[in-house]
C-alpha positions as CSV (number, residue, x, y, z in Angstrom):
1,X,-0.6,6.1,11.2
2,X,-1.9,4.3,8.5
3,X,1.4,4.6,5.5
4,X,1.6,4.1,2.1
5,X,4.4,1.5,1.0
6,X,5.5,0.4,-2.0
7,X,7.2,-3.6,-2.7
8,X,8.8,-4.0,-5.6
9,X,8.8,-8.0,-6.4
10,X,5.8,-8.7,-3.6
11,X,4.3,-11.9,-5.3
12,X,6.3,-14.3,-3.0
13,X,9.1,-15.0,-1.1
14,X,10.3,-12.5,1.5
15,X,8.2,-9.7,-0.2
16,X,5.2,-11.9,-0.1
17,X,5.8,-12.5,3.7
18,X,6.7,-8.8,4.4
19,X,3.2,-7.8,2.6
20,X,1.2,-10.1,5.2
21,X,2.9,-8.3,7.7
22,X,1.7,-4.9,6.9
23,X,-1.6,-5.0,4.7
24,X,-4.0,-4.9,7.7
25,X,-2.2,-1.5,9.3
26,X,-0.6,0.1,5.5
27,X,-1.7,0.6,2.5
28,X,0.4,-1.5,0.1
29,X,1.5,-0.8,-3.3
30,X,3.2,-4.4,-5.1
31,X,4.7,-4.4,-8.3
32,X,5.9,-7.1,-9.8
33,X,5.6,-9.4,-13.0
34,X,2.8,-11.6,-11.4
35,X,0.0,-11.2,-8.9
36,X,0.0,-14.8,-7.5
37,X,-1.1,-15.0,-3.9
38,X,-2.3,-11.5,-3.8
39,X,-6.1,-12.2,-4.0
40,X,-6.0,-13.1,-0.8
41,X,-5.0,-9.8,0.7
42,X,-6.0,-5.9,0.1
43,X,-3.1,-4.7,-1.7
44,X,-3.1,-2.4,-4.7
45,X,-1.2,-4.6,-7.5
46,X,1.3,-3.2,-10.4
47,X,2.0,-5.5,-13.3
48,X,6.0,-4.4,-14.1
49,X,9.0,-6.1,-14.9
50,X,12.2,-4.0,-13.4
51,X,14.3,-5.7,-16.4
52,X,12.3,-3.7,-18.7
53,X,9.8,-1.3,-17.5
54,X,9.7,2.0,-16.2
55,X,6.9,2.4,-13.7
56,X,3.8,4.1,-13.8
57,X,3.7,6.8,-11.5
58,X,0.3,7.5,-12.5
59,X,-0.7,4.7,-10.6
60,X,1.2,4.8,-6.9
61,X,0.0,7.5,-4.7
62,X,1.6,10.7,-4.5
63,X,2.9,10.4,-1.0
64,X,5.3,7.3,-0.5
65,X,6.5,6.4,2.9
66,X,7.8,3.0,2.6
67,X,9.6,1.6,0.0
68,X,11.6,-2.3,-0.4
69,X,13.5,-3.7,-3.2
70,X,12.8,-7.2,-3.2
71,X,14.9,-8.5,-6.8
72,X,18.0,-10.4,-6.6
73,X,19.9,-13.4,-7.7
74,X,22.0,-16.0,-6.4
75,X,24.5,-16.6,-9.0
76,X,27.0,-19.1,-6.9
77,X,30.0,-20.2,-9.3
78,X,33.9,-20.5,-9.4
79,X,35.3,-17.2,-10.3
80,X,36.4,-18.9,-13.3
81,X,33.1,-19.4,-14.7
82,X,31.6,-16.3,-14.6
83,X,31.8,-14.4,-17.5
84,X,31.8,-10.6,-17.3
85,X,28.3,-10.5,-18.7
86,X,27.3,-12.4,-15.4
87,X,28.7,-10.0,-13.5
88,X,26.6,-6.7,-15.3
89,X,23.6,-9.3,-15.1
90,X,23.8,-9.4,-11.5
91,X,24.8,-5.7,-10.7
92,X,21.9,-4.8,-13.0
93,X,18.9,-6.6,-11.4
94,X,20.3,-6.3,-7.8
95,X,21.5,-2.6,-7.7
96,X,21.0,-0.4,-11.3
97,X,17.4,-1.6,-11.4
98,X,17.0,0.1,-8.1
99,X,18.5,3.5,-8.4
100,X,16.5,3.6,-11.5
101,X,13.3,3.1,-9.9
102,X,14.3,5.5,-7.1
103,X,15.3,8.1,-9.6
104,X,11.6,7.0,-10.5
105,X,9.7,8.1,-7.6
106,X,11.8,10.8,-5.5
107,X,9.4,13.4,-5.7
108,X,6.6,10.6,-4.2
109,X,8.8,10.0,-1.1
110,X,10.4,13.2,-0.6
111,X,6.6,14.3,0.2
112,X,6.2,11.9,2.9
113,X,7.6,13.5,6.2
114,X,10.4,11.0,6.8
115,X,10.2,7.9,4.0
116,X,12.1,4.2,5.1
117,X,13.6,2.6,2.5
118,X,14.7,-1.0,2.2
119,X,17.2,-2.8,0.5
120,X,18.4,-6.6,0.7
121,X,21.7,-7.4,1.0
122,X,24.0,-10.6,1.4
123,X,26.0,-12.1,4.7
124,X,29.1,-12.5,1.9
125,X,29.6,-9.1,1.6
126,X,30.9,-9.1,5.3
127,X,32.2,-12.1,4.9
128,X,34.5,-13.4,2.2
129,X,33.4,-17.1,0.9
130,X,33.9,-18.4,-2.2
131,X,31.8,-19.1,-5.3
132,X,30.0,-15.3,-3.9
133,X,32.2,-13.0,-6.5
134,X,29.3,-11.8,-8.7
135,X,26.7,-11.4,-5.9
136,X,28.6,-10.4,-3.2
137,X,29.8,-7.1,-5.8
138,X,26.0,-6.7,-6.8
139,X,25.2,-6.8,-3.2
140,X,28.3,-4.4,-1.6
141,X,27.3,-2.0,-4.0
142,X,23.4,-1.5,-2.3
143,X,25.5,-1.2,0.8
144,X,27.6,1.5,0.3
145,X,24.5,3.4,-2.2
146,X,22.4,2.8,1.0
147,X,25.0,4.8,3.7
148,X,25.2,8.0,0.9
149,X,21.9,8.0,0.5
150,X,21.0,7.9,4.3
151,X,23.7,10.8,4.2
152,X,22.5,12.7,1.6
153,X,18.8,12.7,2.2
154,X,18.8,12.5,6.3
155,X,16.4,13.6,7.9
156,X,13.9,13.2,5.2
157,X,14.8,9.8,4.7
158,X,15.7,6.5,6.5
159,X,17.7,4.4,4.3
160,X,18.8,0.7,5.8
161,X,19.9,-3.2,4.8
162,X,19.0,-6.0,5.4
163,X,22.0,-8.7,5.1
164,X,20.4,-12.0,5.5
165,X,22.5,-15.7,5.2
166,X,20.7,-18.3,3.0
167,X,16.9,-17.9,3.5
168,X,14.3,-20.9,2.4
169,X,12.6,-19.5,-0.4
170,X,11.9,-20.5,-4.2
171,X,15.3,-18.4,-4.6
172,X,17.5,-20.4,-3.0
173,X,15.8,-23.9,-3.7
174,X,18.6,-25.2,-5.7
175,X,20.6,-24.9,-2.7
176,X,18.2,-26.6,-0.7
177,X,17.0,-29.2,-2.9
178,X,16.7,-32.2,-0.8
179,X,16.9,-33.2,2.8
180,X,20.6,-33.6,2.6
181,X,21.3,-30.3,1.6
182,X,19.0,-28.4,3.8
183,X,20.6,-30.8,7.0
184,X,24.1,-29.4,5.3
185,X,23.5,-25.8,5.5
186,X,21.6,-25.4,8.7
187,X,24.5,-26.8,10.4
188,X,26.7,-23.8,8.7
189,X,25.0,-21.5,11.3
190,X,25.4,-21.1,14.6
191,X,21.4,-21.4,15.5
192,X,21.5,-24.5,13.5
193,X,18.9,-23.8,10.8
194,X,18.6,-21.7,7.7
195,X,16.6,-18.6,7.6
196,X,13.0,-18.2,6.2
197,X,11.0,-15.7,4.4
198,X,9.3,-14.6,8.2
199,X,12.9,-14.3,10.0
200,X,13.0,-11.3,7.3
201,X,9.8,-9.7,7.1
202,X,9.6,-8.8,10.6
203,X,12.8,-7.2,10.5
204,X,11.6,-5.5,7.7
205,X,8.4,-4.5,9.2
206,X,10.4,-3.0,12.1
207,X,12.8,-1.2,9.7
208,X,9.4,0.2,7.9
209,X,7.8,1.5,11.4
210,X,8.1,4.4,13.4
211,X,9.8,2.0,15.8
212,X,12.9,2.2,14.1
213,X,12.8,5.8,13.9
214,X,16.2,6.4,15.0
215,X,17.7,3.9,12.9
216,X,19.8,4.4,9.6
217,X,22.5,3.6,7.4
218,X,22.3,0.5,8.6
219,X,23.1,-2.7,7.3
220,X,21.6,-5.4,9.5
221,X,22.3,-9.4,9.8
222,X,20.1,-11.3,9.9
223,X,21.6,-14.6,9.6
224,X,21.5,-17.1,12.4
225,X,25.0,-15.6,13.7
226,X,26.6,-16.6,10.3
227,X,28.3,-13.0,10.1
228,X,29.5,-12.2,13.9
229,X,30.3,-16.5,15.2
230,X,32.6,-19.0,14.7
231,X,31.6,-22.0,16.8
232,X,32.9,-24.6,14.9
């Protein structure tokens, strides 16, 4: 069955990637602050900035049956050096951006017969590592939002996480800079190499299918065994 989904931040990176996945079976809805790489694919395109917009609801269809937040940050200091403005700054684009948008478009989901929703997540939530404070709160508070609103709205809706460890995309590519870095952080994980922006859109596209059907409330790693092994 041919769905309508809506990406918010779709442009590039992992929403880019999960946009591929699905254009050719889905009818896809991207909004975001640019529409690079997009005129290669059939997607319906939304200018909007989640900072400062509200969306226009004129324009999505009235019947919404996927739906992924793709904003975030990686805000990796010392405790010491975040101020407390970093911290709202980071629980505002990762989380209160999206139950704004939610709030937003209820009534175009609740009329699909069961809508997926997708959030992203972080692999330090489960696990404590330093530098992570600011994101890793941003990020545990999708989680536990997520699990209530599974509760709350089953069956109607299907609301899961993905938790991924560091992916390669323009996000993270102060992280993974140069050869030496990247050779550095694949050997953190147990499968030896750092994730990329397909690792995560097919779980995504699985999470978004009827596949998946009896799956929610779940927050999913996907993180090259980061999360679950300790083989060093």
């Amino acid at each position: 069955m041919r769905k309508n989904i809506l990406l918010i931040g779709g442009s590039h990176g992992i929403g880019f990637e999960i946009a591929l996945k699905l254009y050719q079976d889905h009818t896809i809805y991207i909004a975001s602050r640019t529409s690079e790489n997009l005129g290669n694919i059939e997607v319906t395109h939304i200018p909007y900035d989640a900072s400062t917009d509200t969306i226009d609801t004129a324009l999505l269809p009235e019947t919404i049956d996927g739906f992924v937040y793709c904003p975030g940050s990686i805000n990796l200091k010392p405790f010491q050096m975040l101020t407390p403005q970093a911290f709202e700054e980071d629980m505002q684009i990762n989380f209160m951006f999206l139950v704004r948008i939610i709030h937003t478009i209820l009534p175009n989901l609740k009329n699909s017969d069961q809508a997926s929703l997708l959030f992203f997540s972080t692999v330090a939530v489960k696990v404590g590592m330093p530098f992570h404070t600011s994101i890793a709160a941003a990020k545990g508070a999708i989680e536990g939002f997520a699990k209530a609103l599974a509760a709350e709205f089953a069956p109607k809706f299907r609301v899961n996480v993905i938790a991924p460890s560091l992916t390669d995309t323009s996000l993270a590519k102060r992280l993974l800079g140069n050869d030496k870095k990247k050779e550095m952080m694949n050997e953190r994980h147990p499968l030896k190499r750092v994730g990329n922006a397909d690792d995560i859109a097919n779980i995504a596209k699985f999470l978004l299918s009827d596949d998946s059907s009896w799956i929610t409330g779940q927050v999913i790693g996907v993180d090259g065994g980061m999360s679950t092994l300790n083989t060093h």
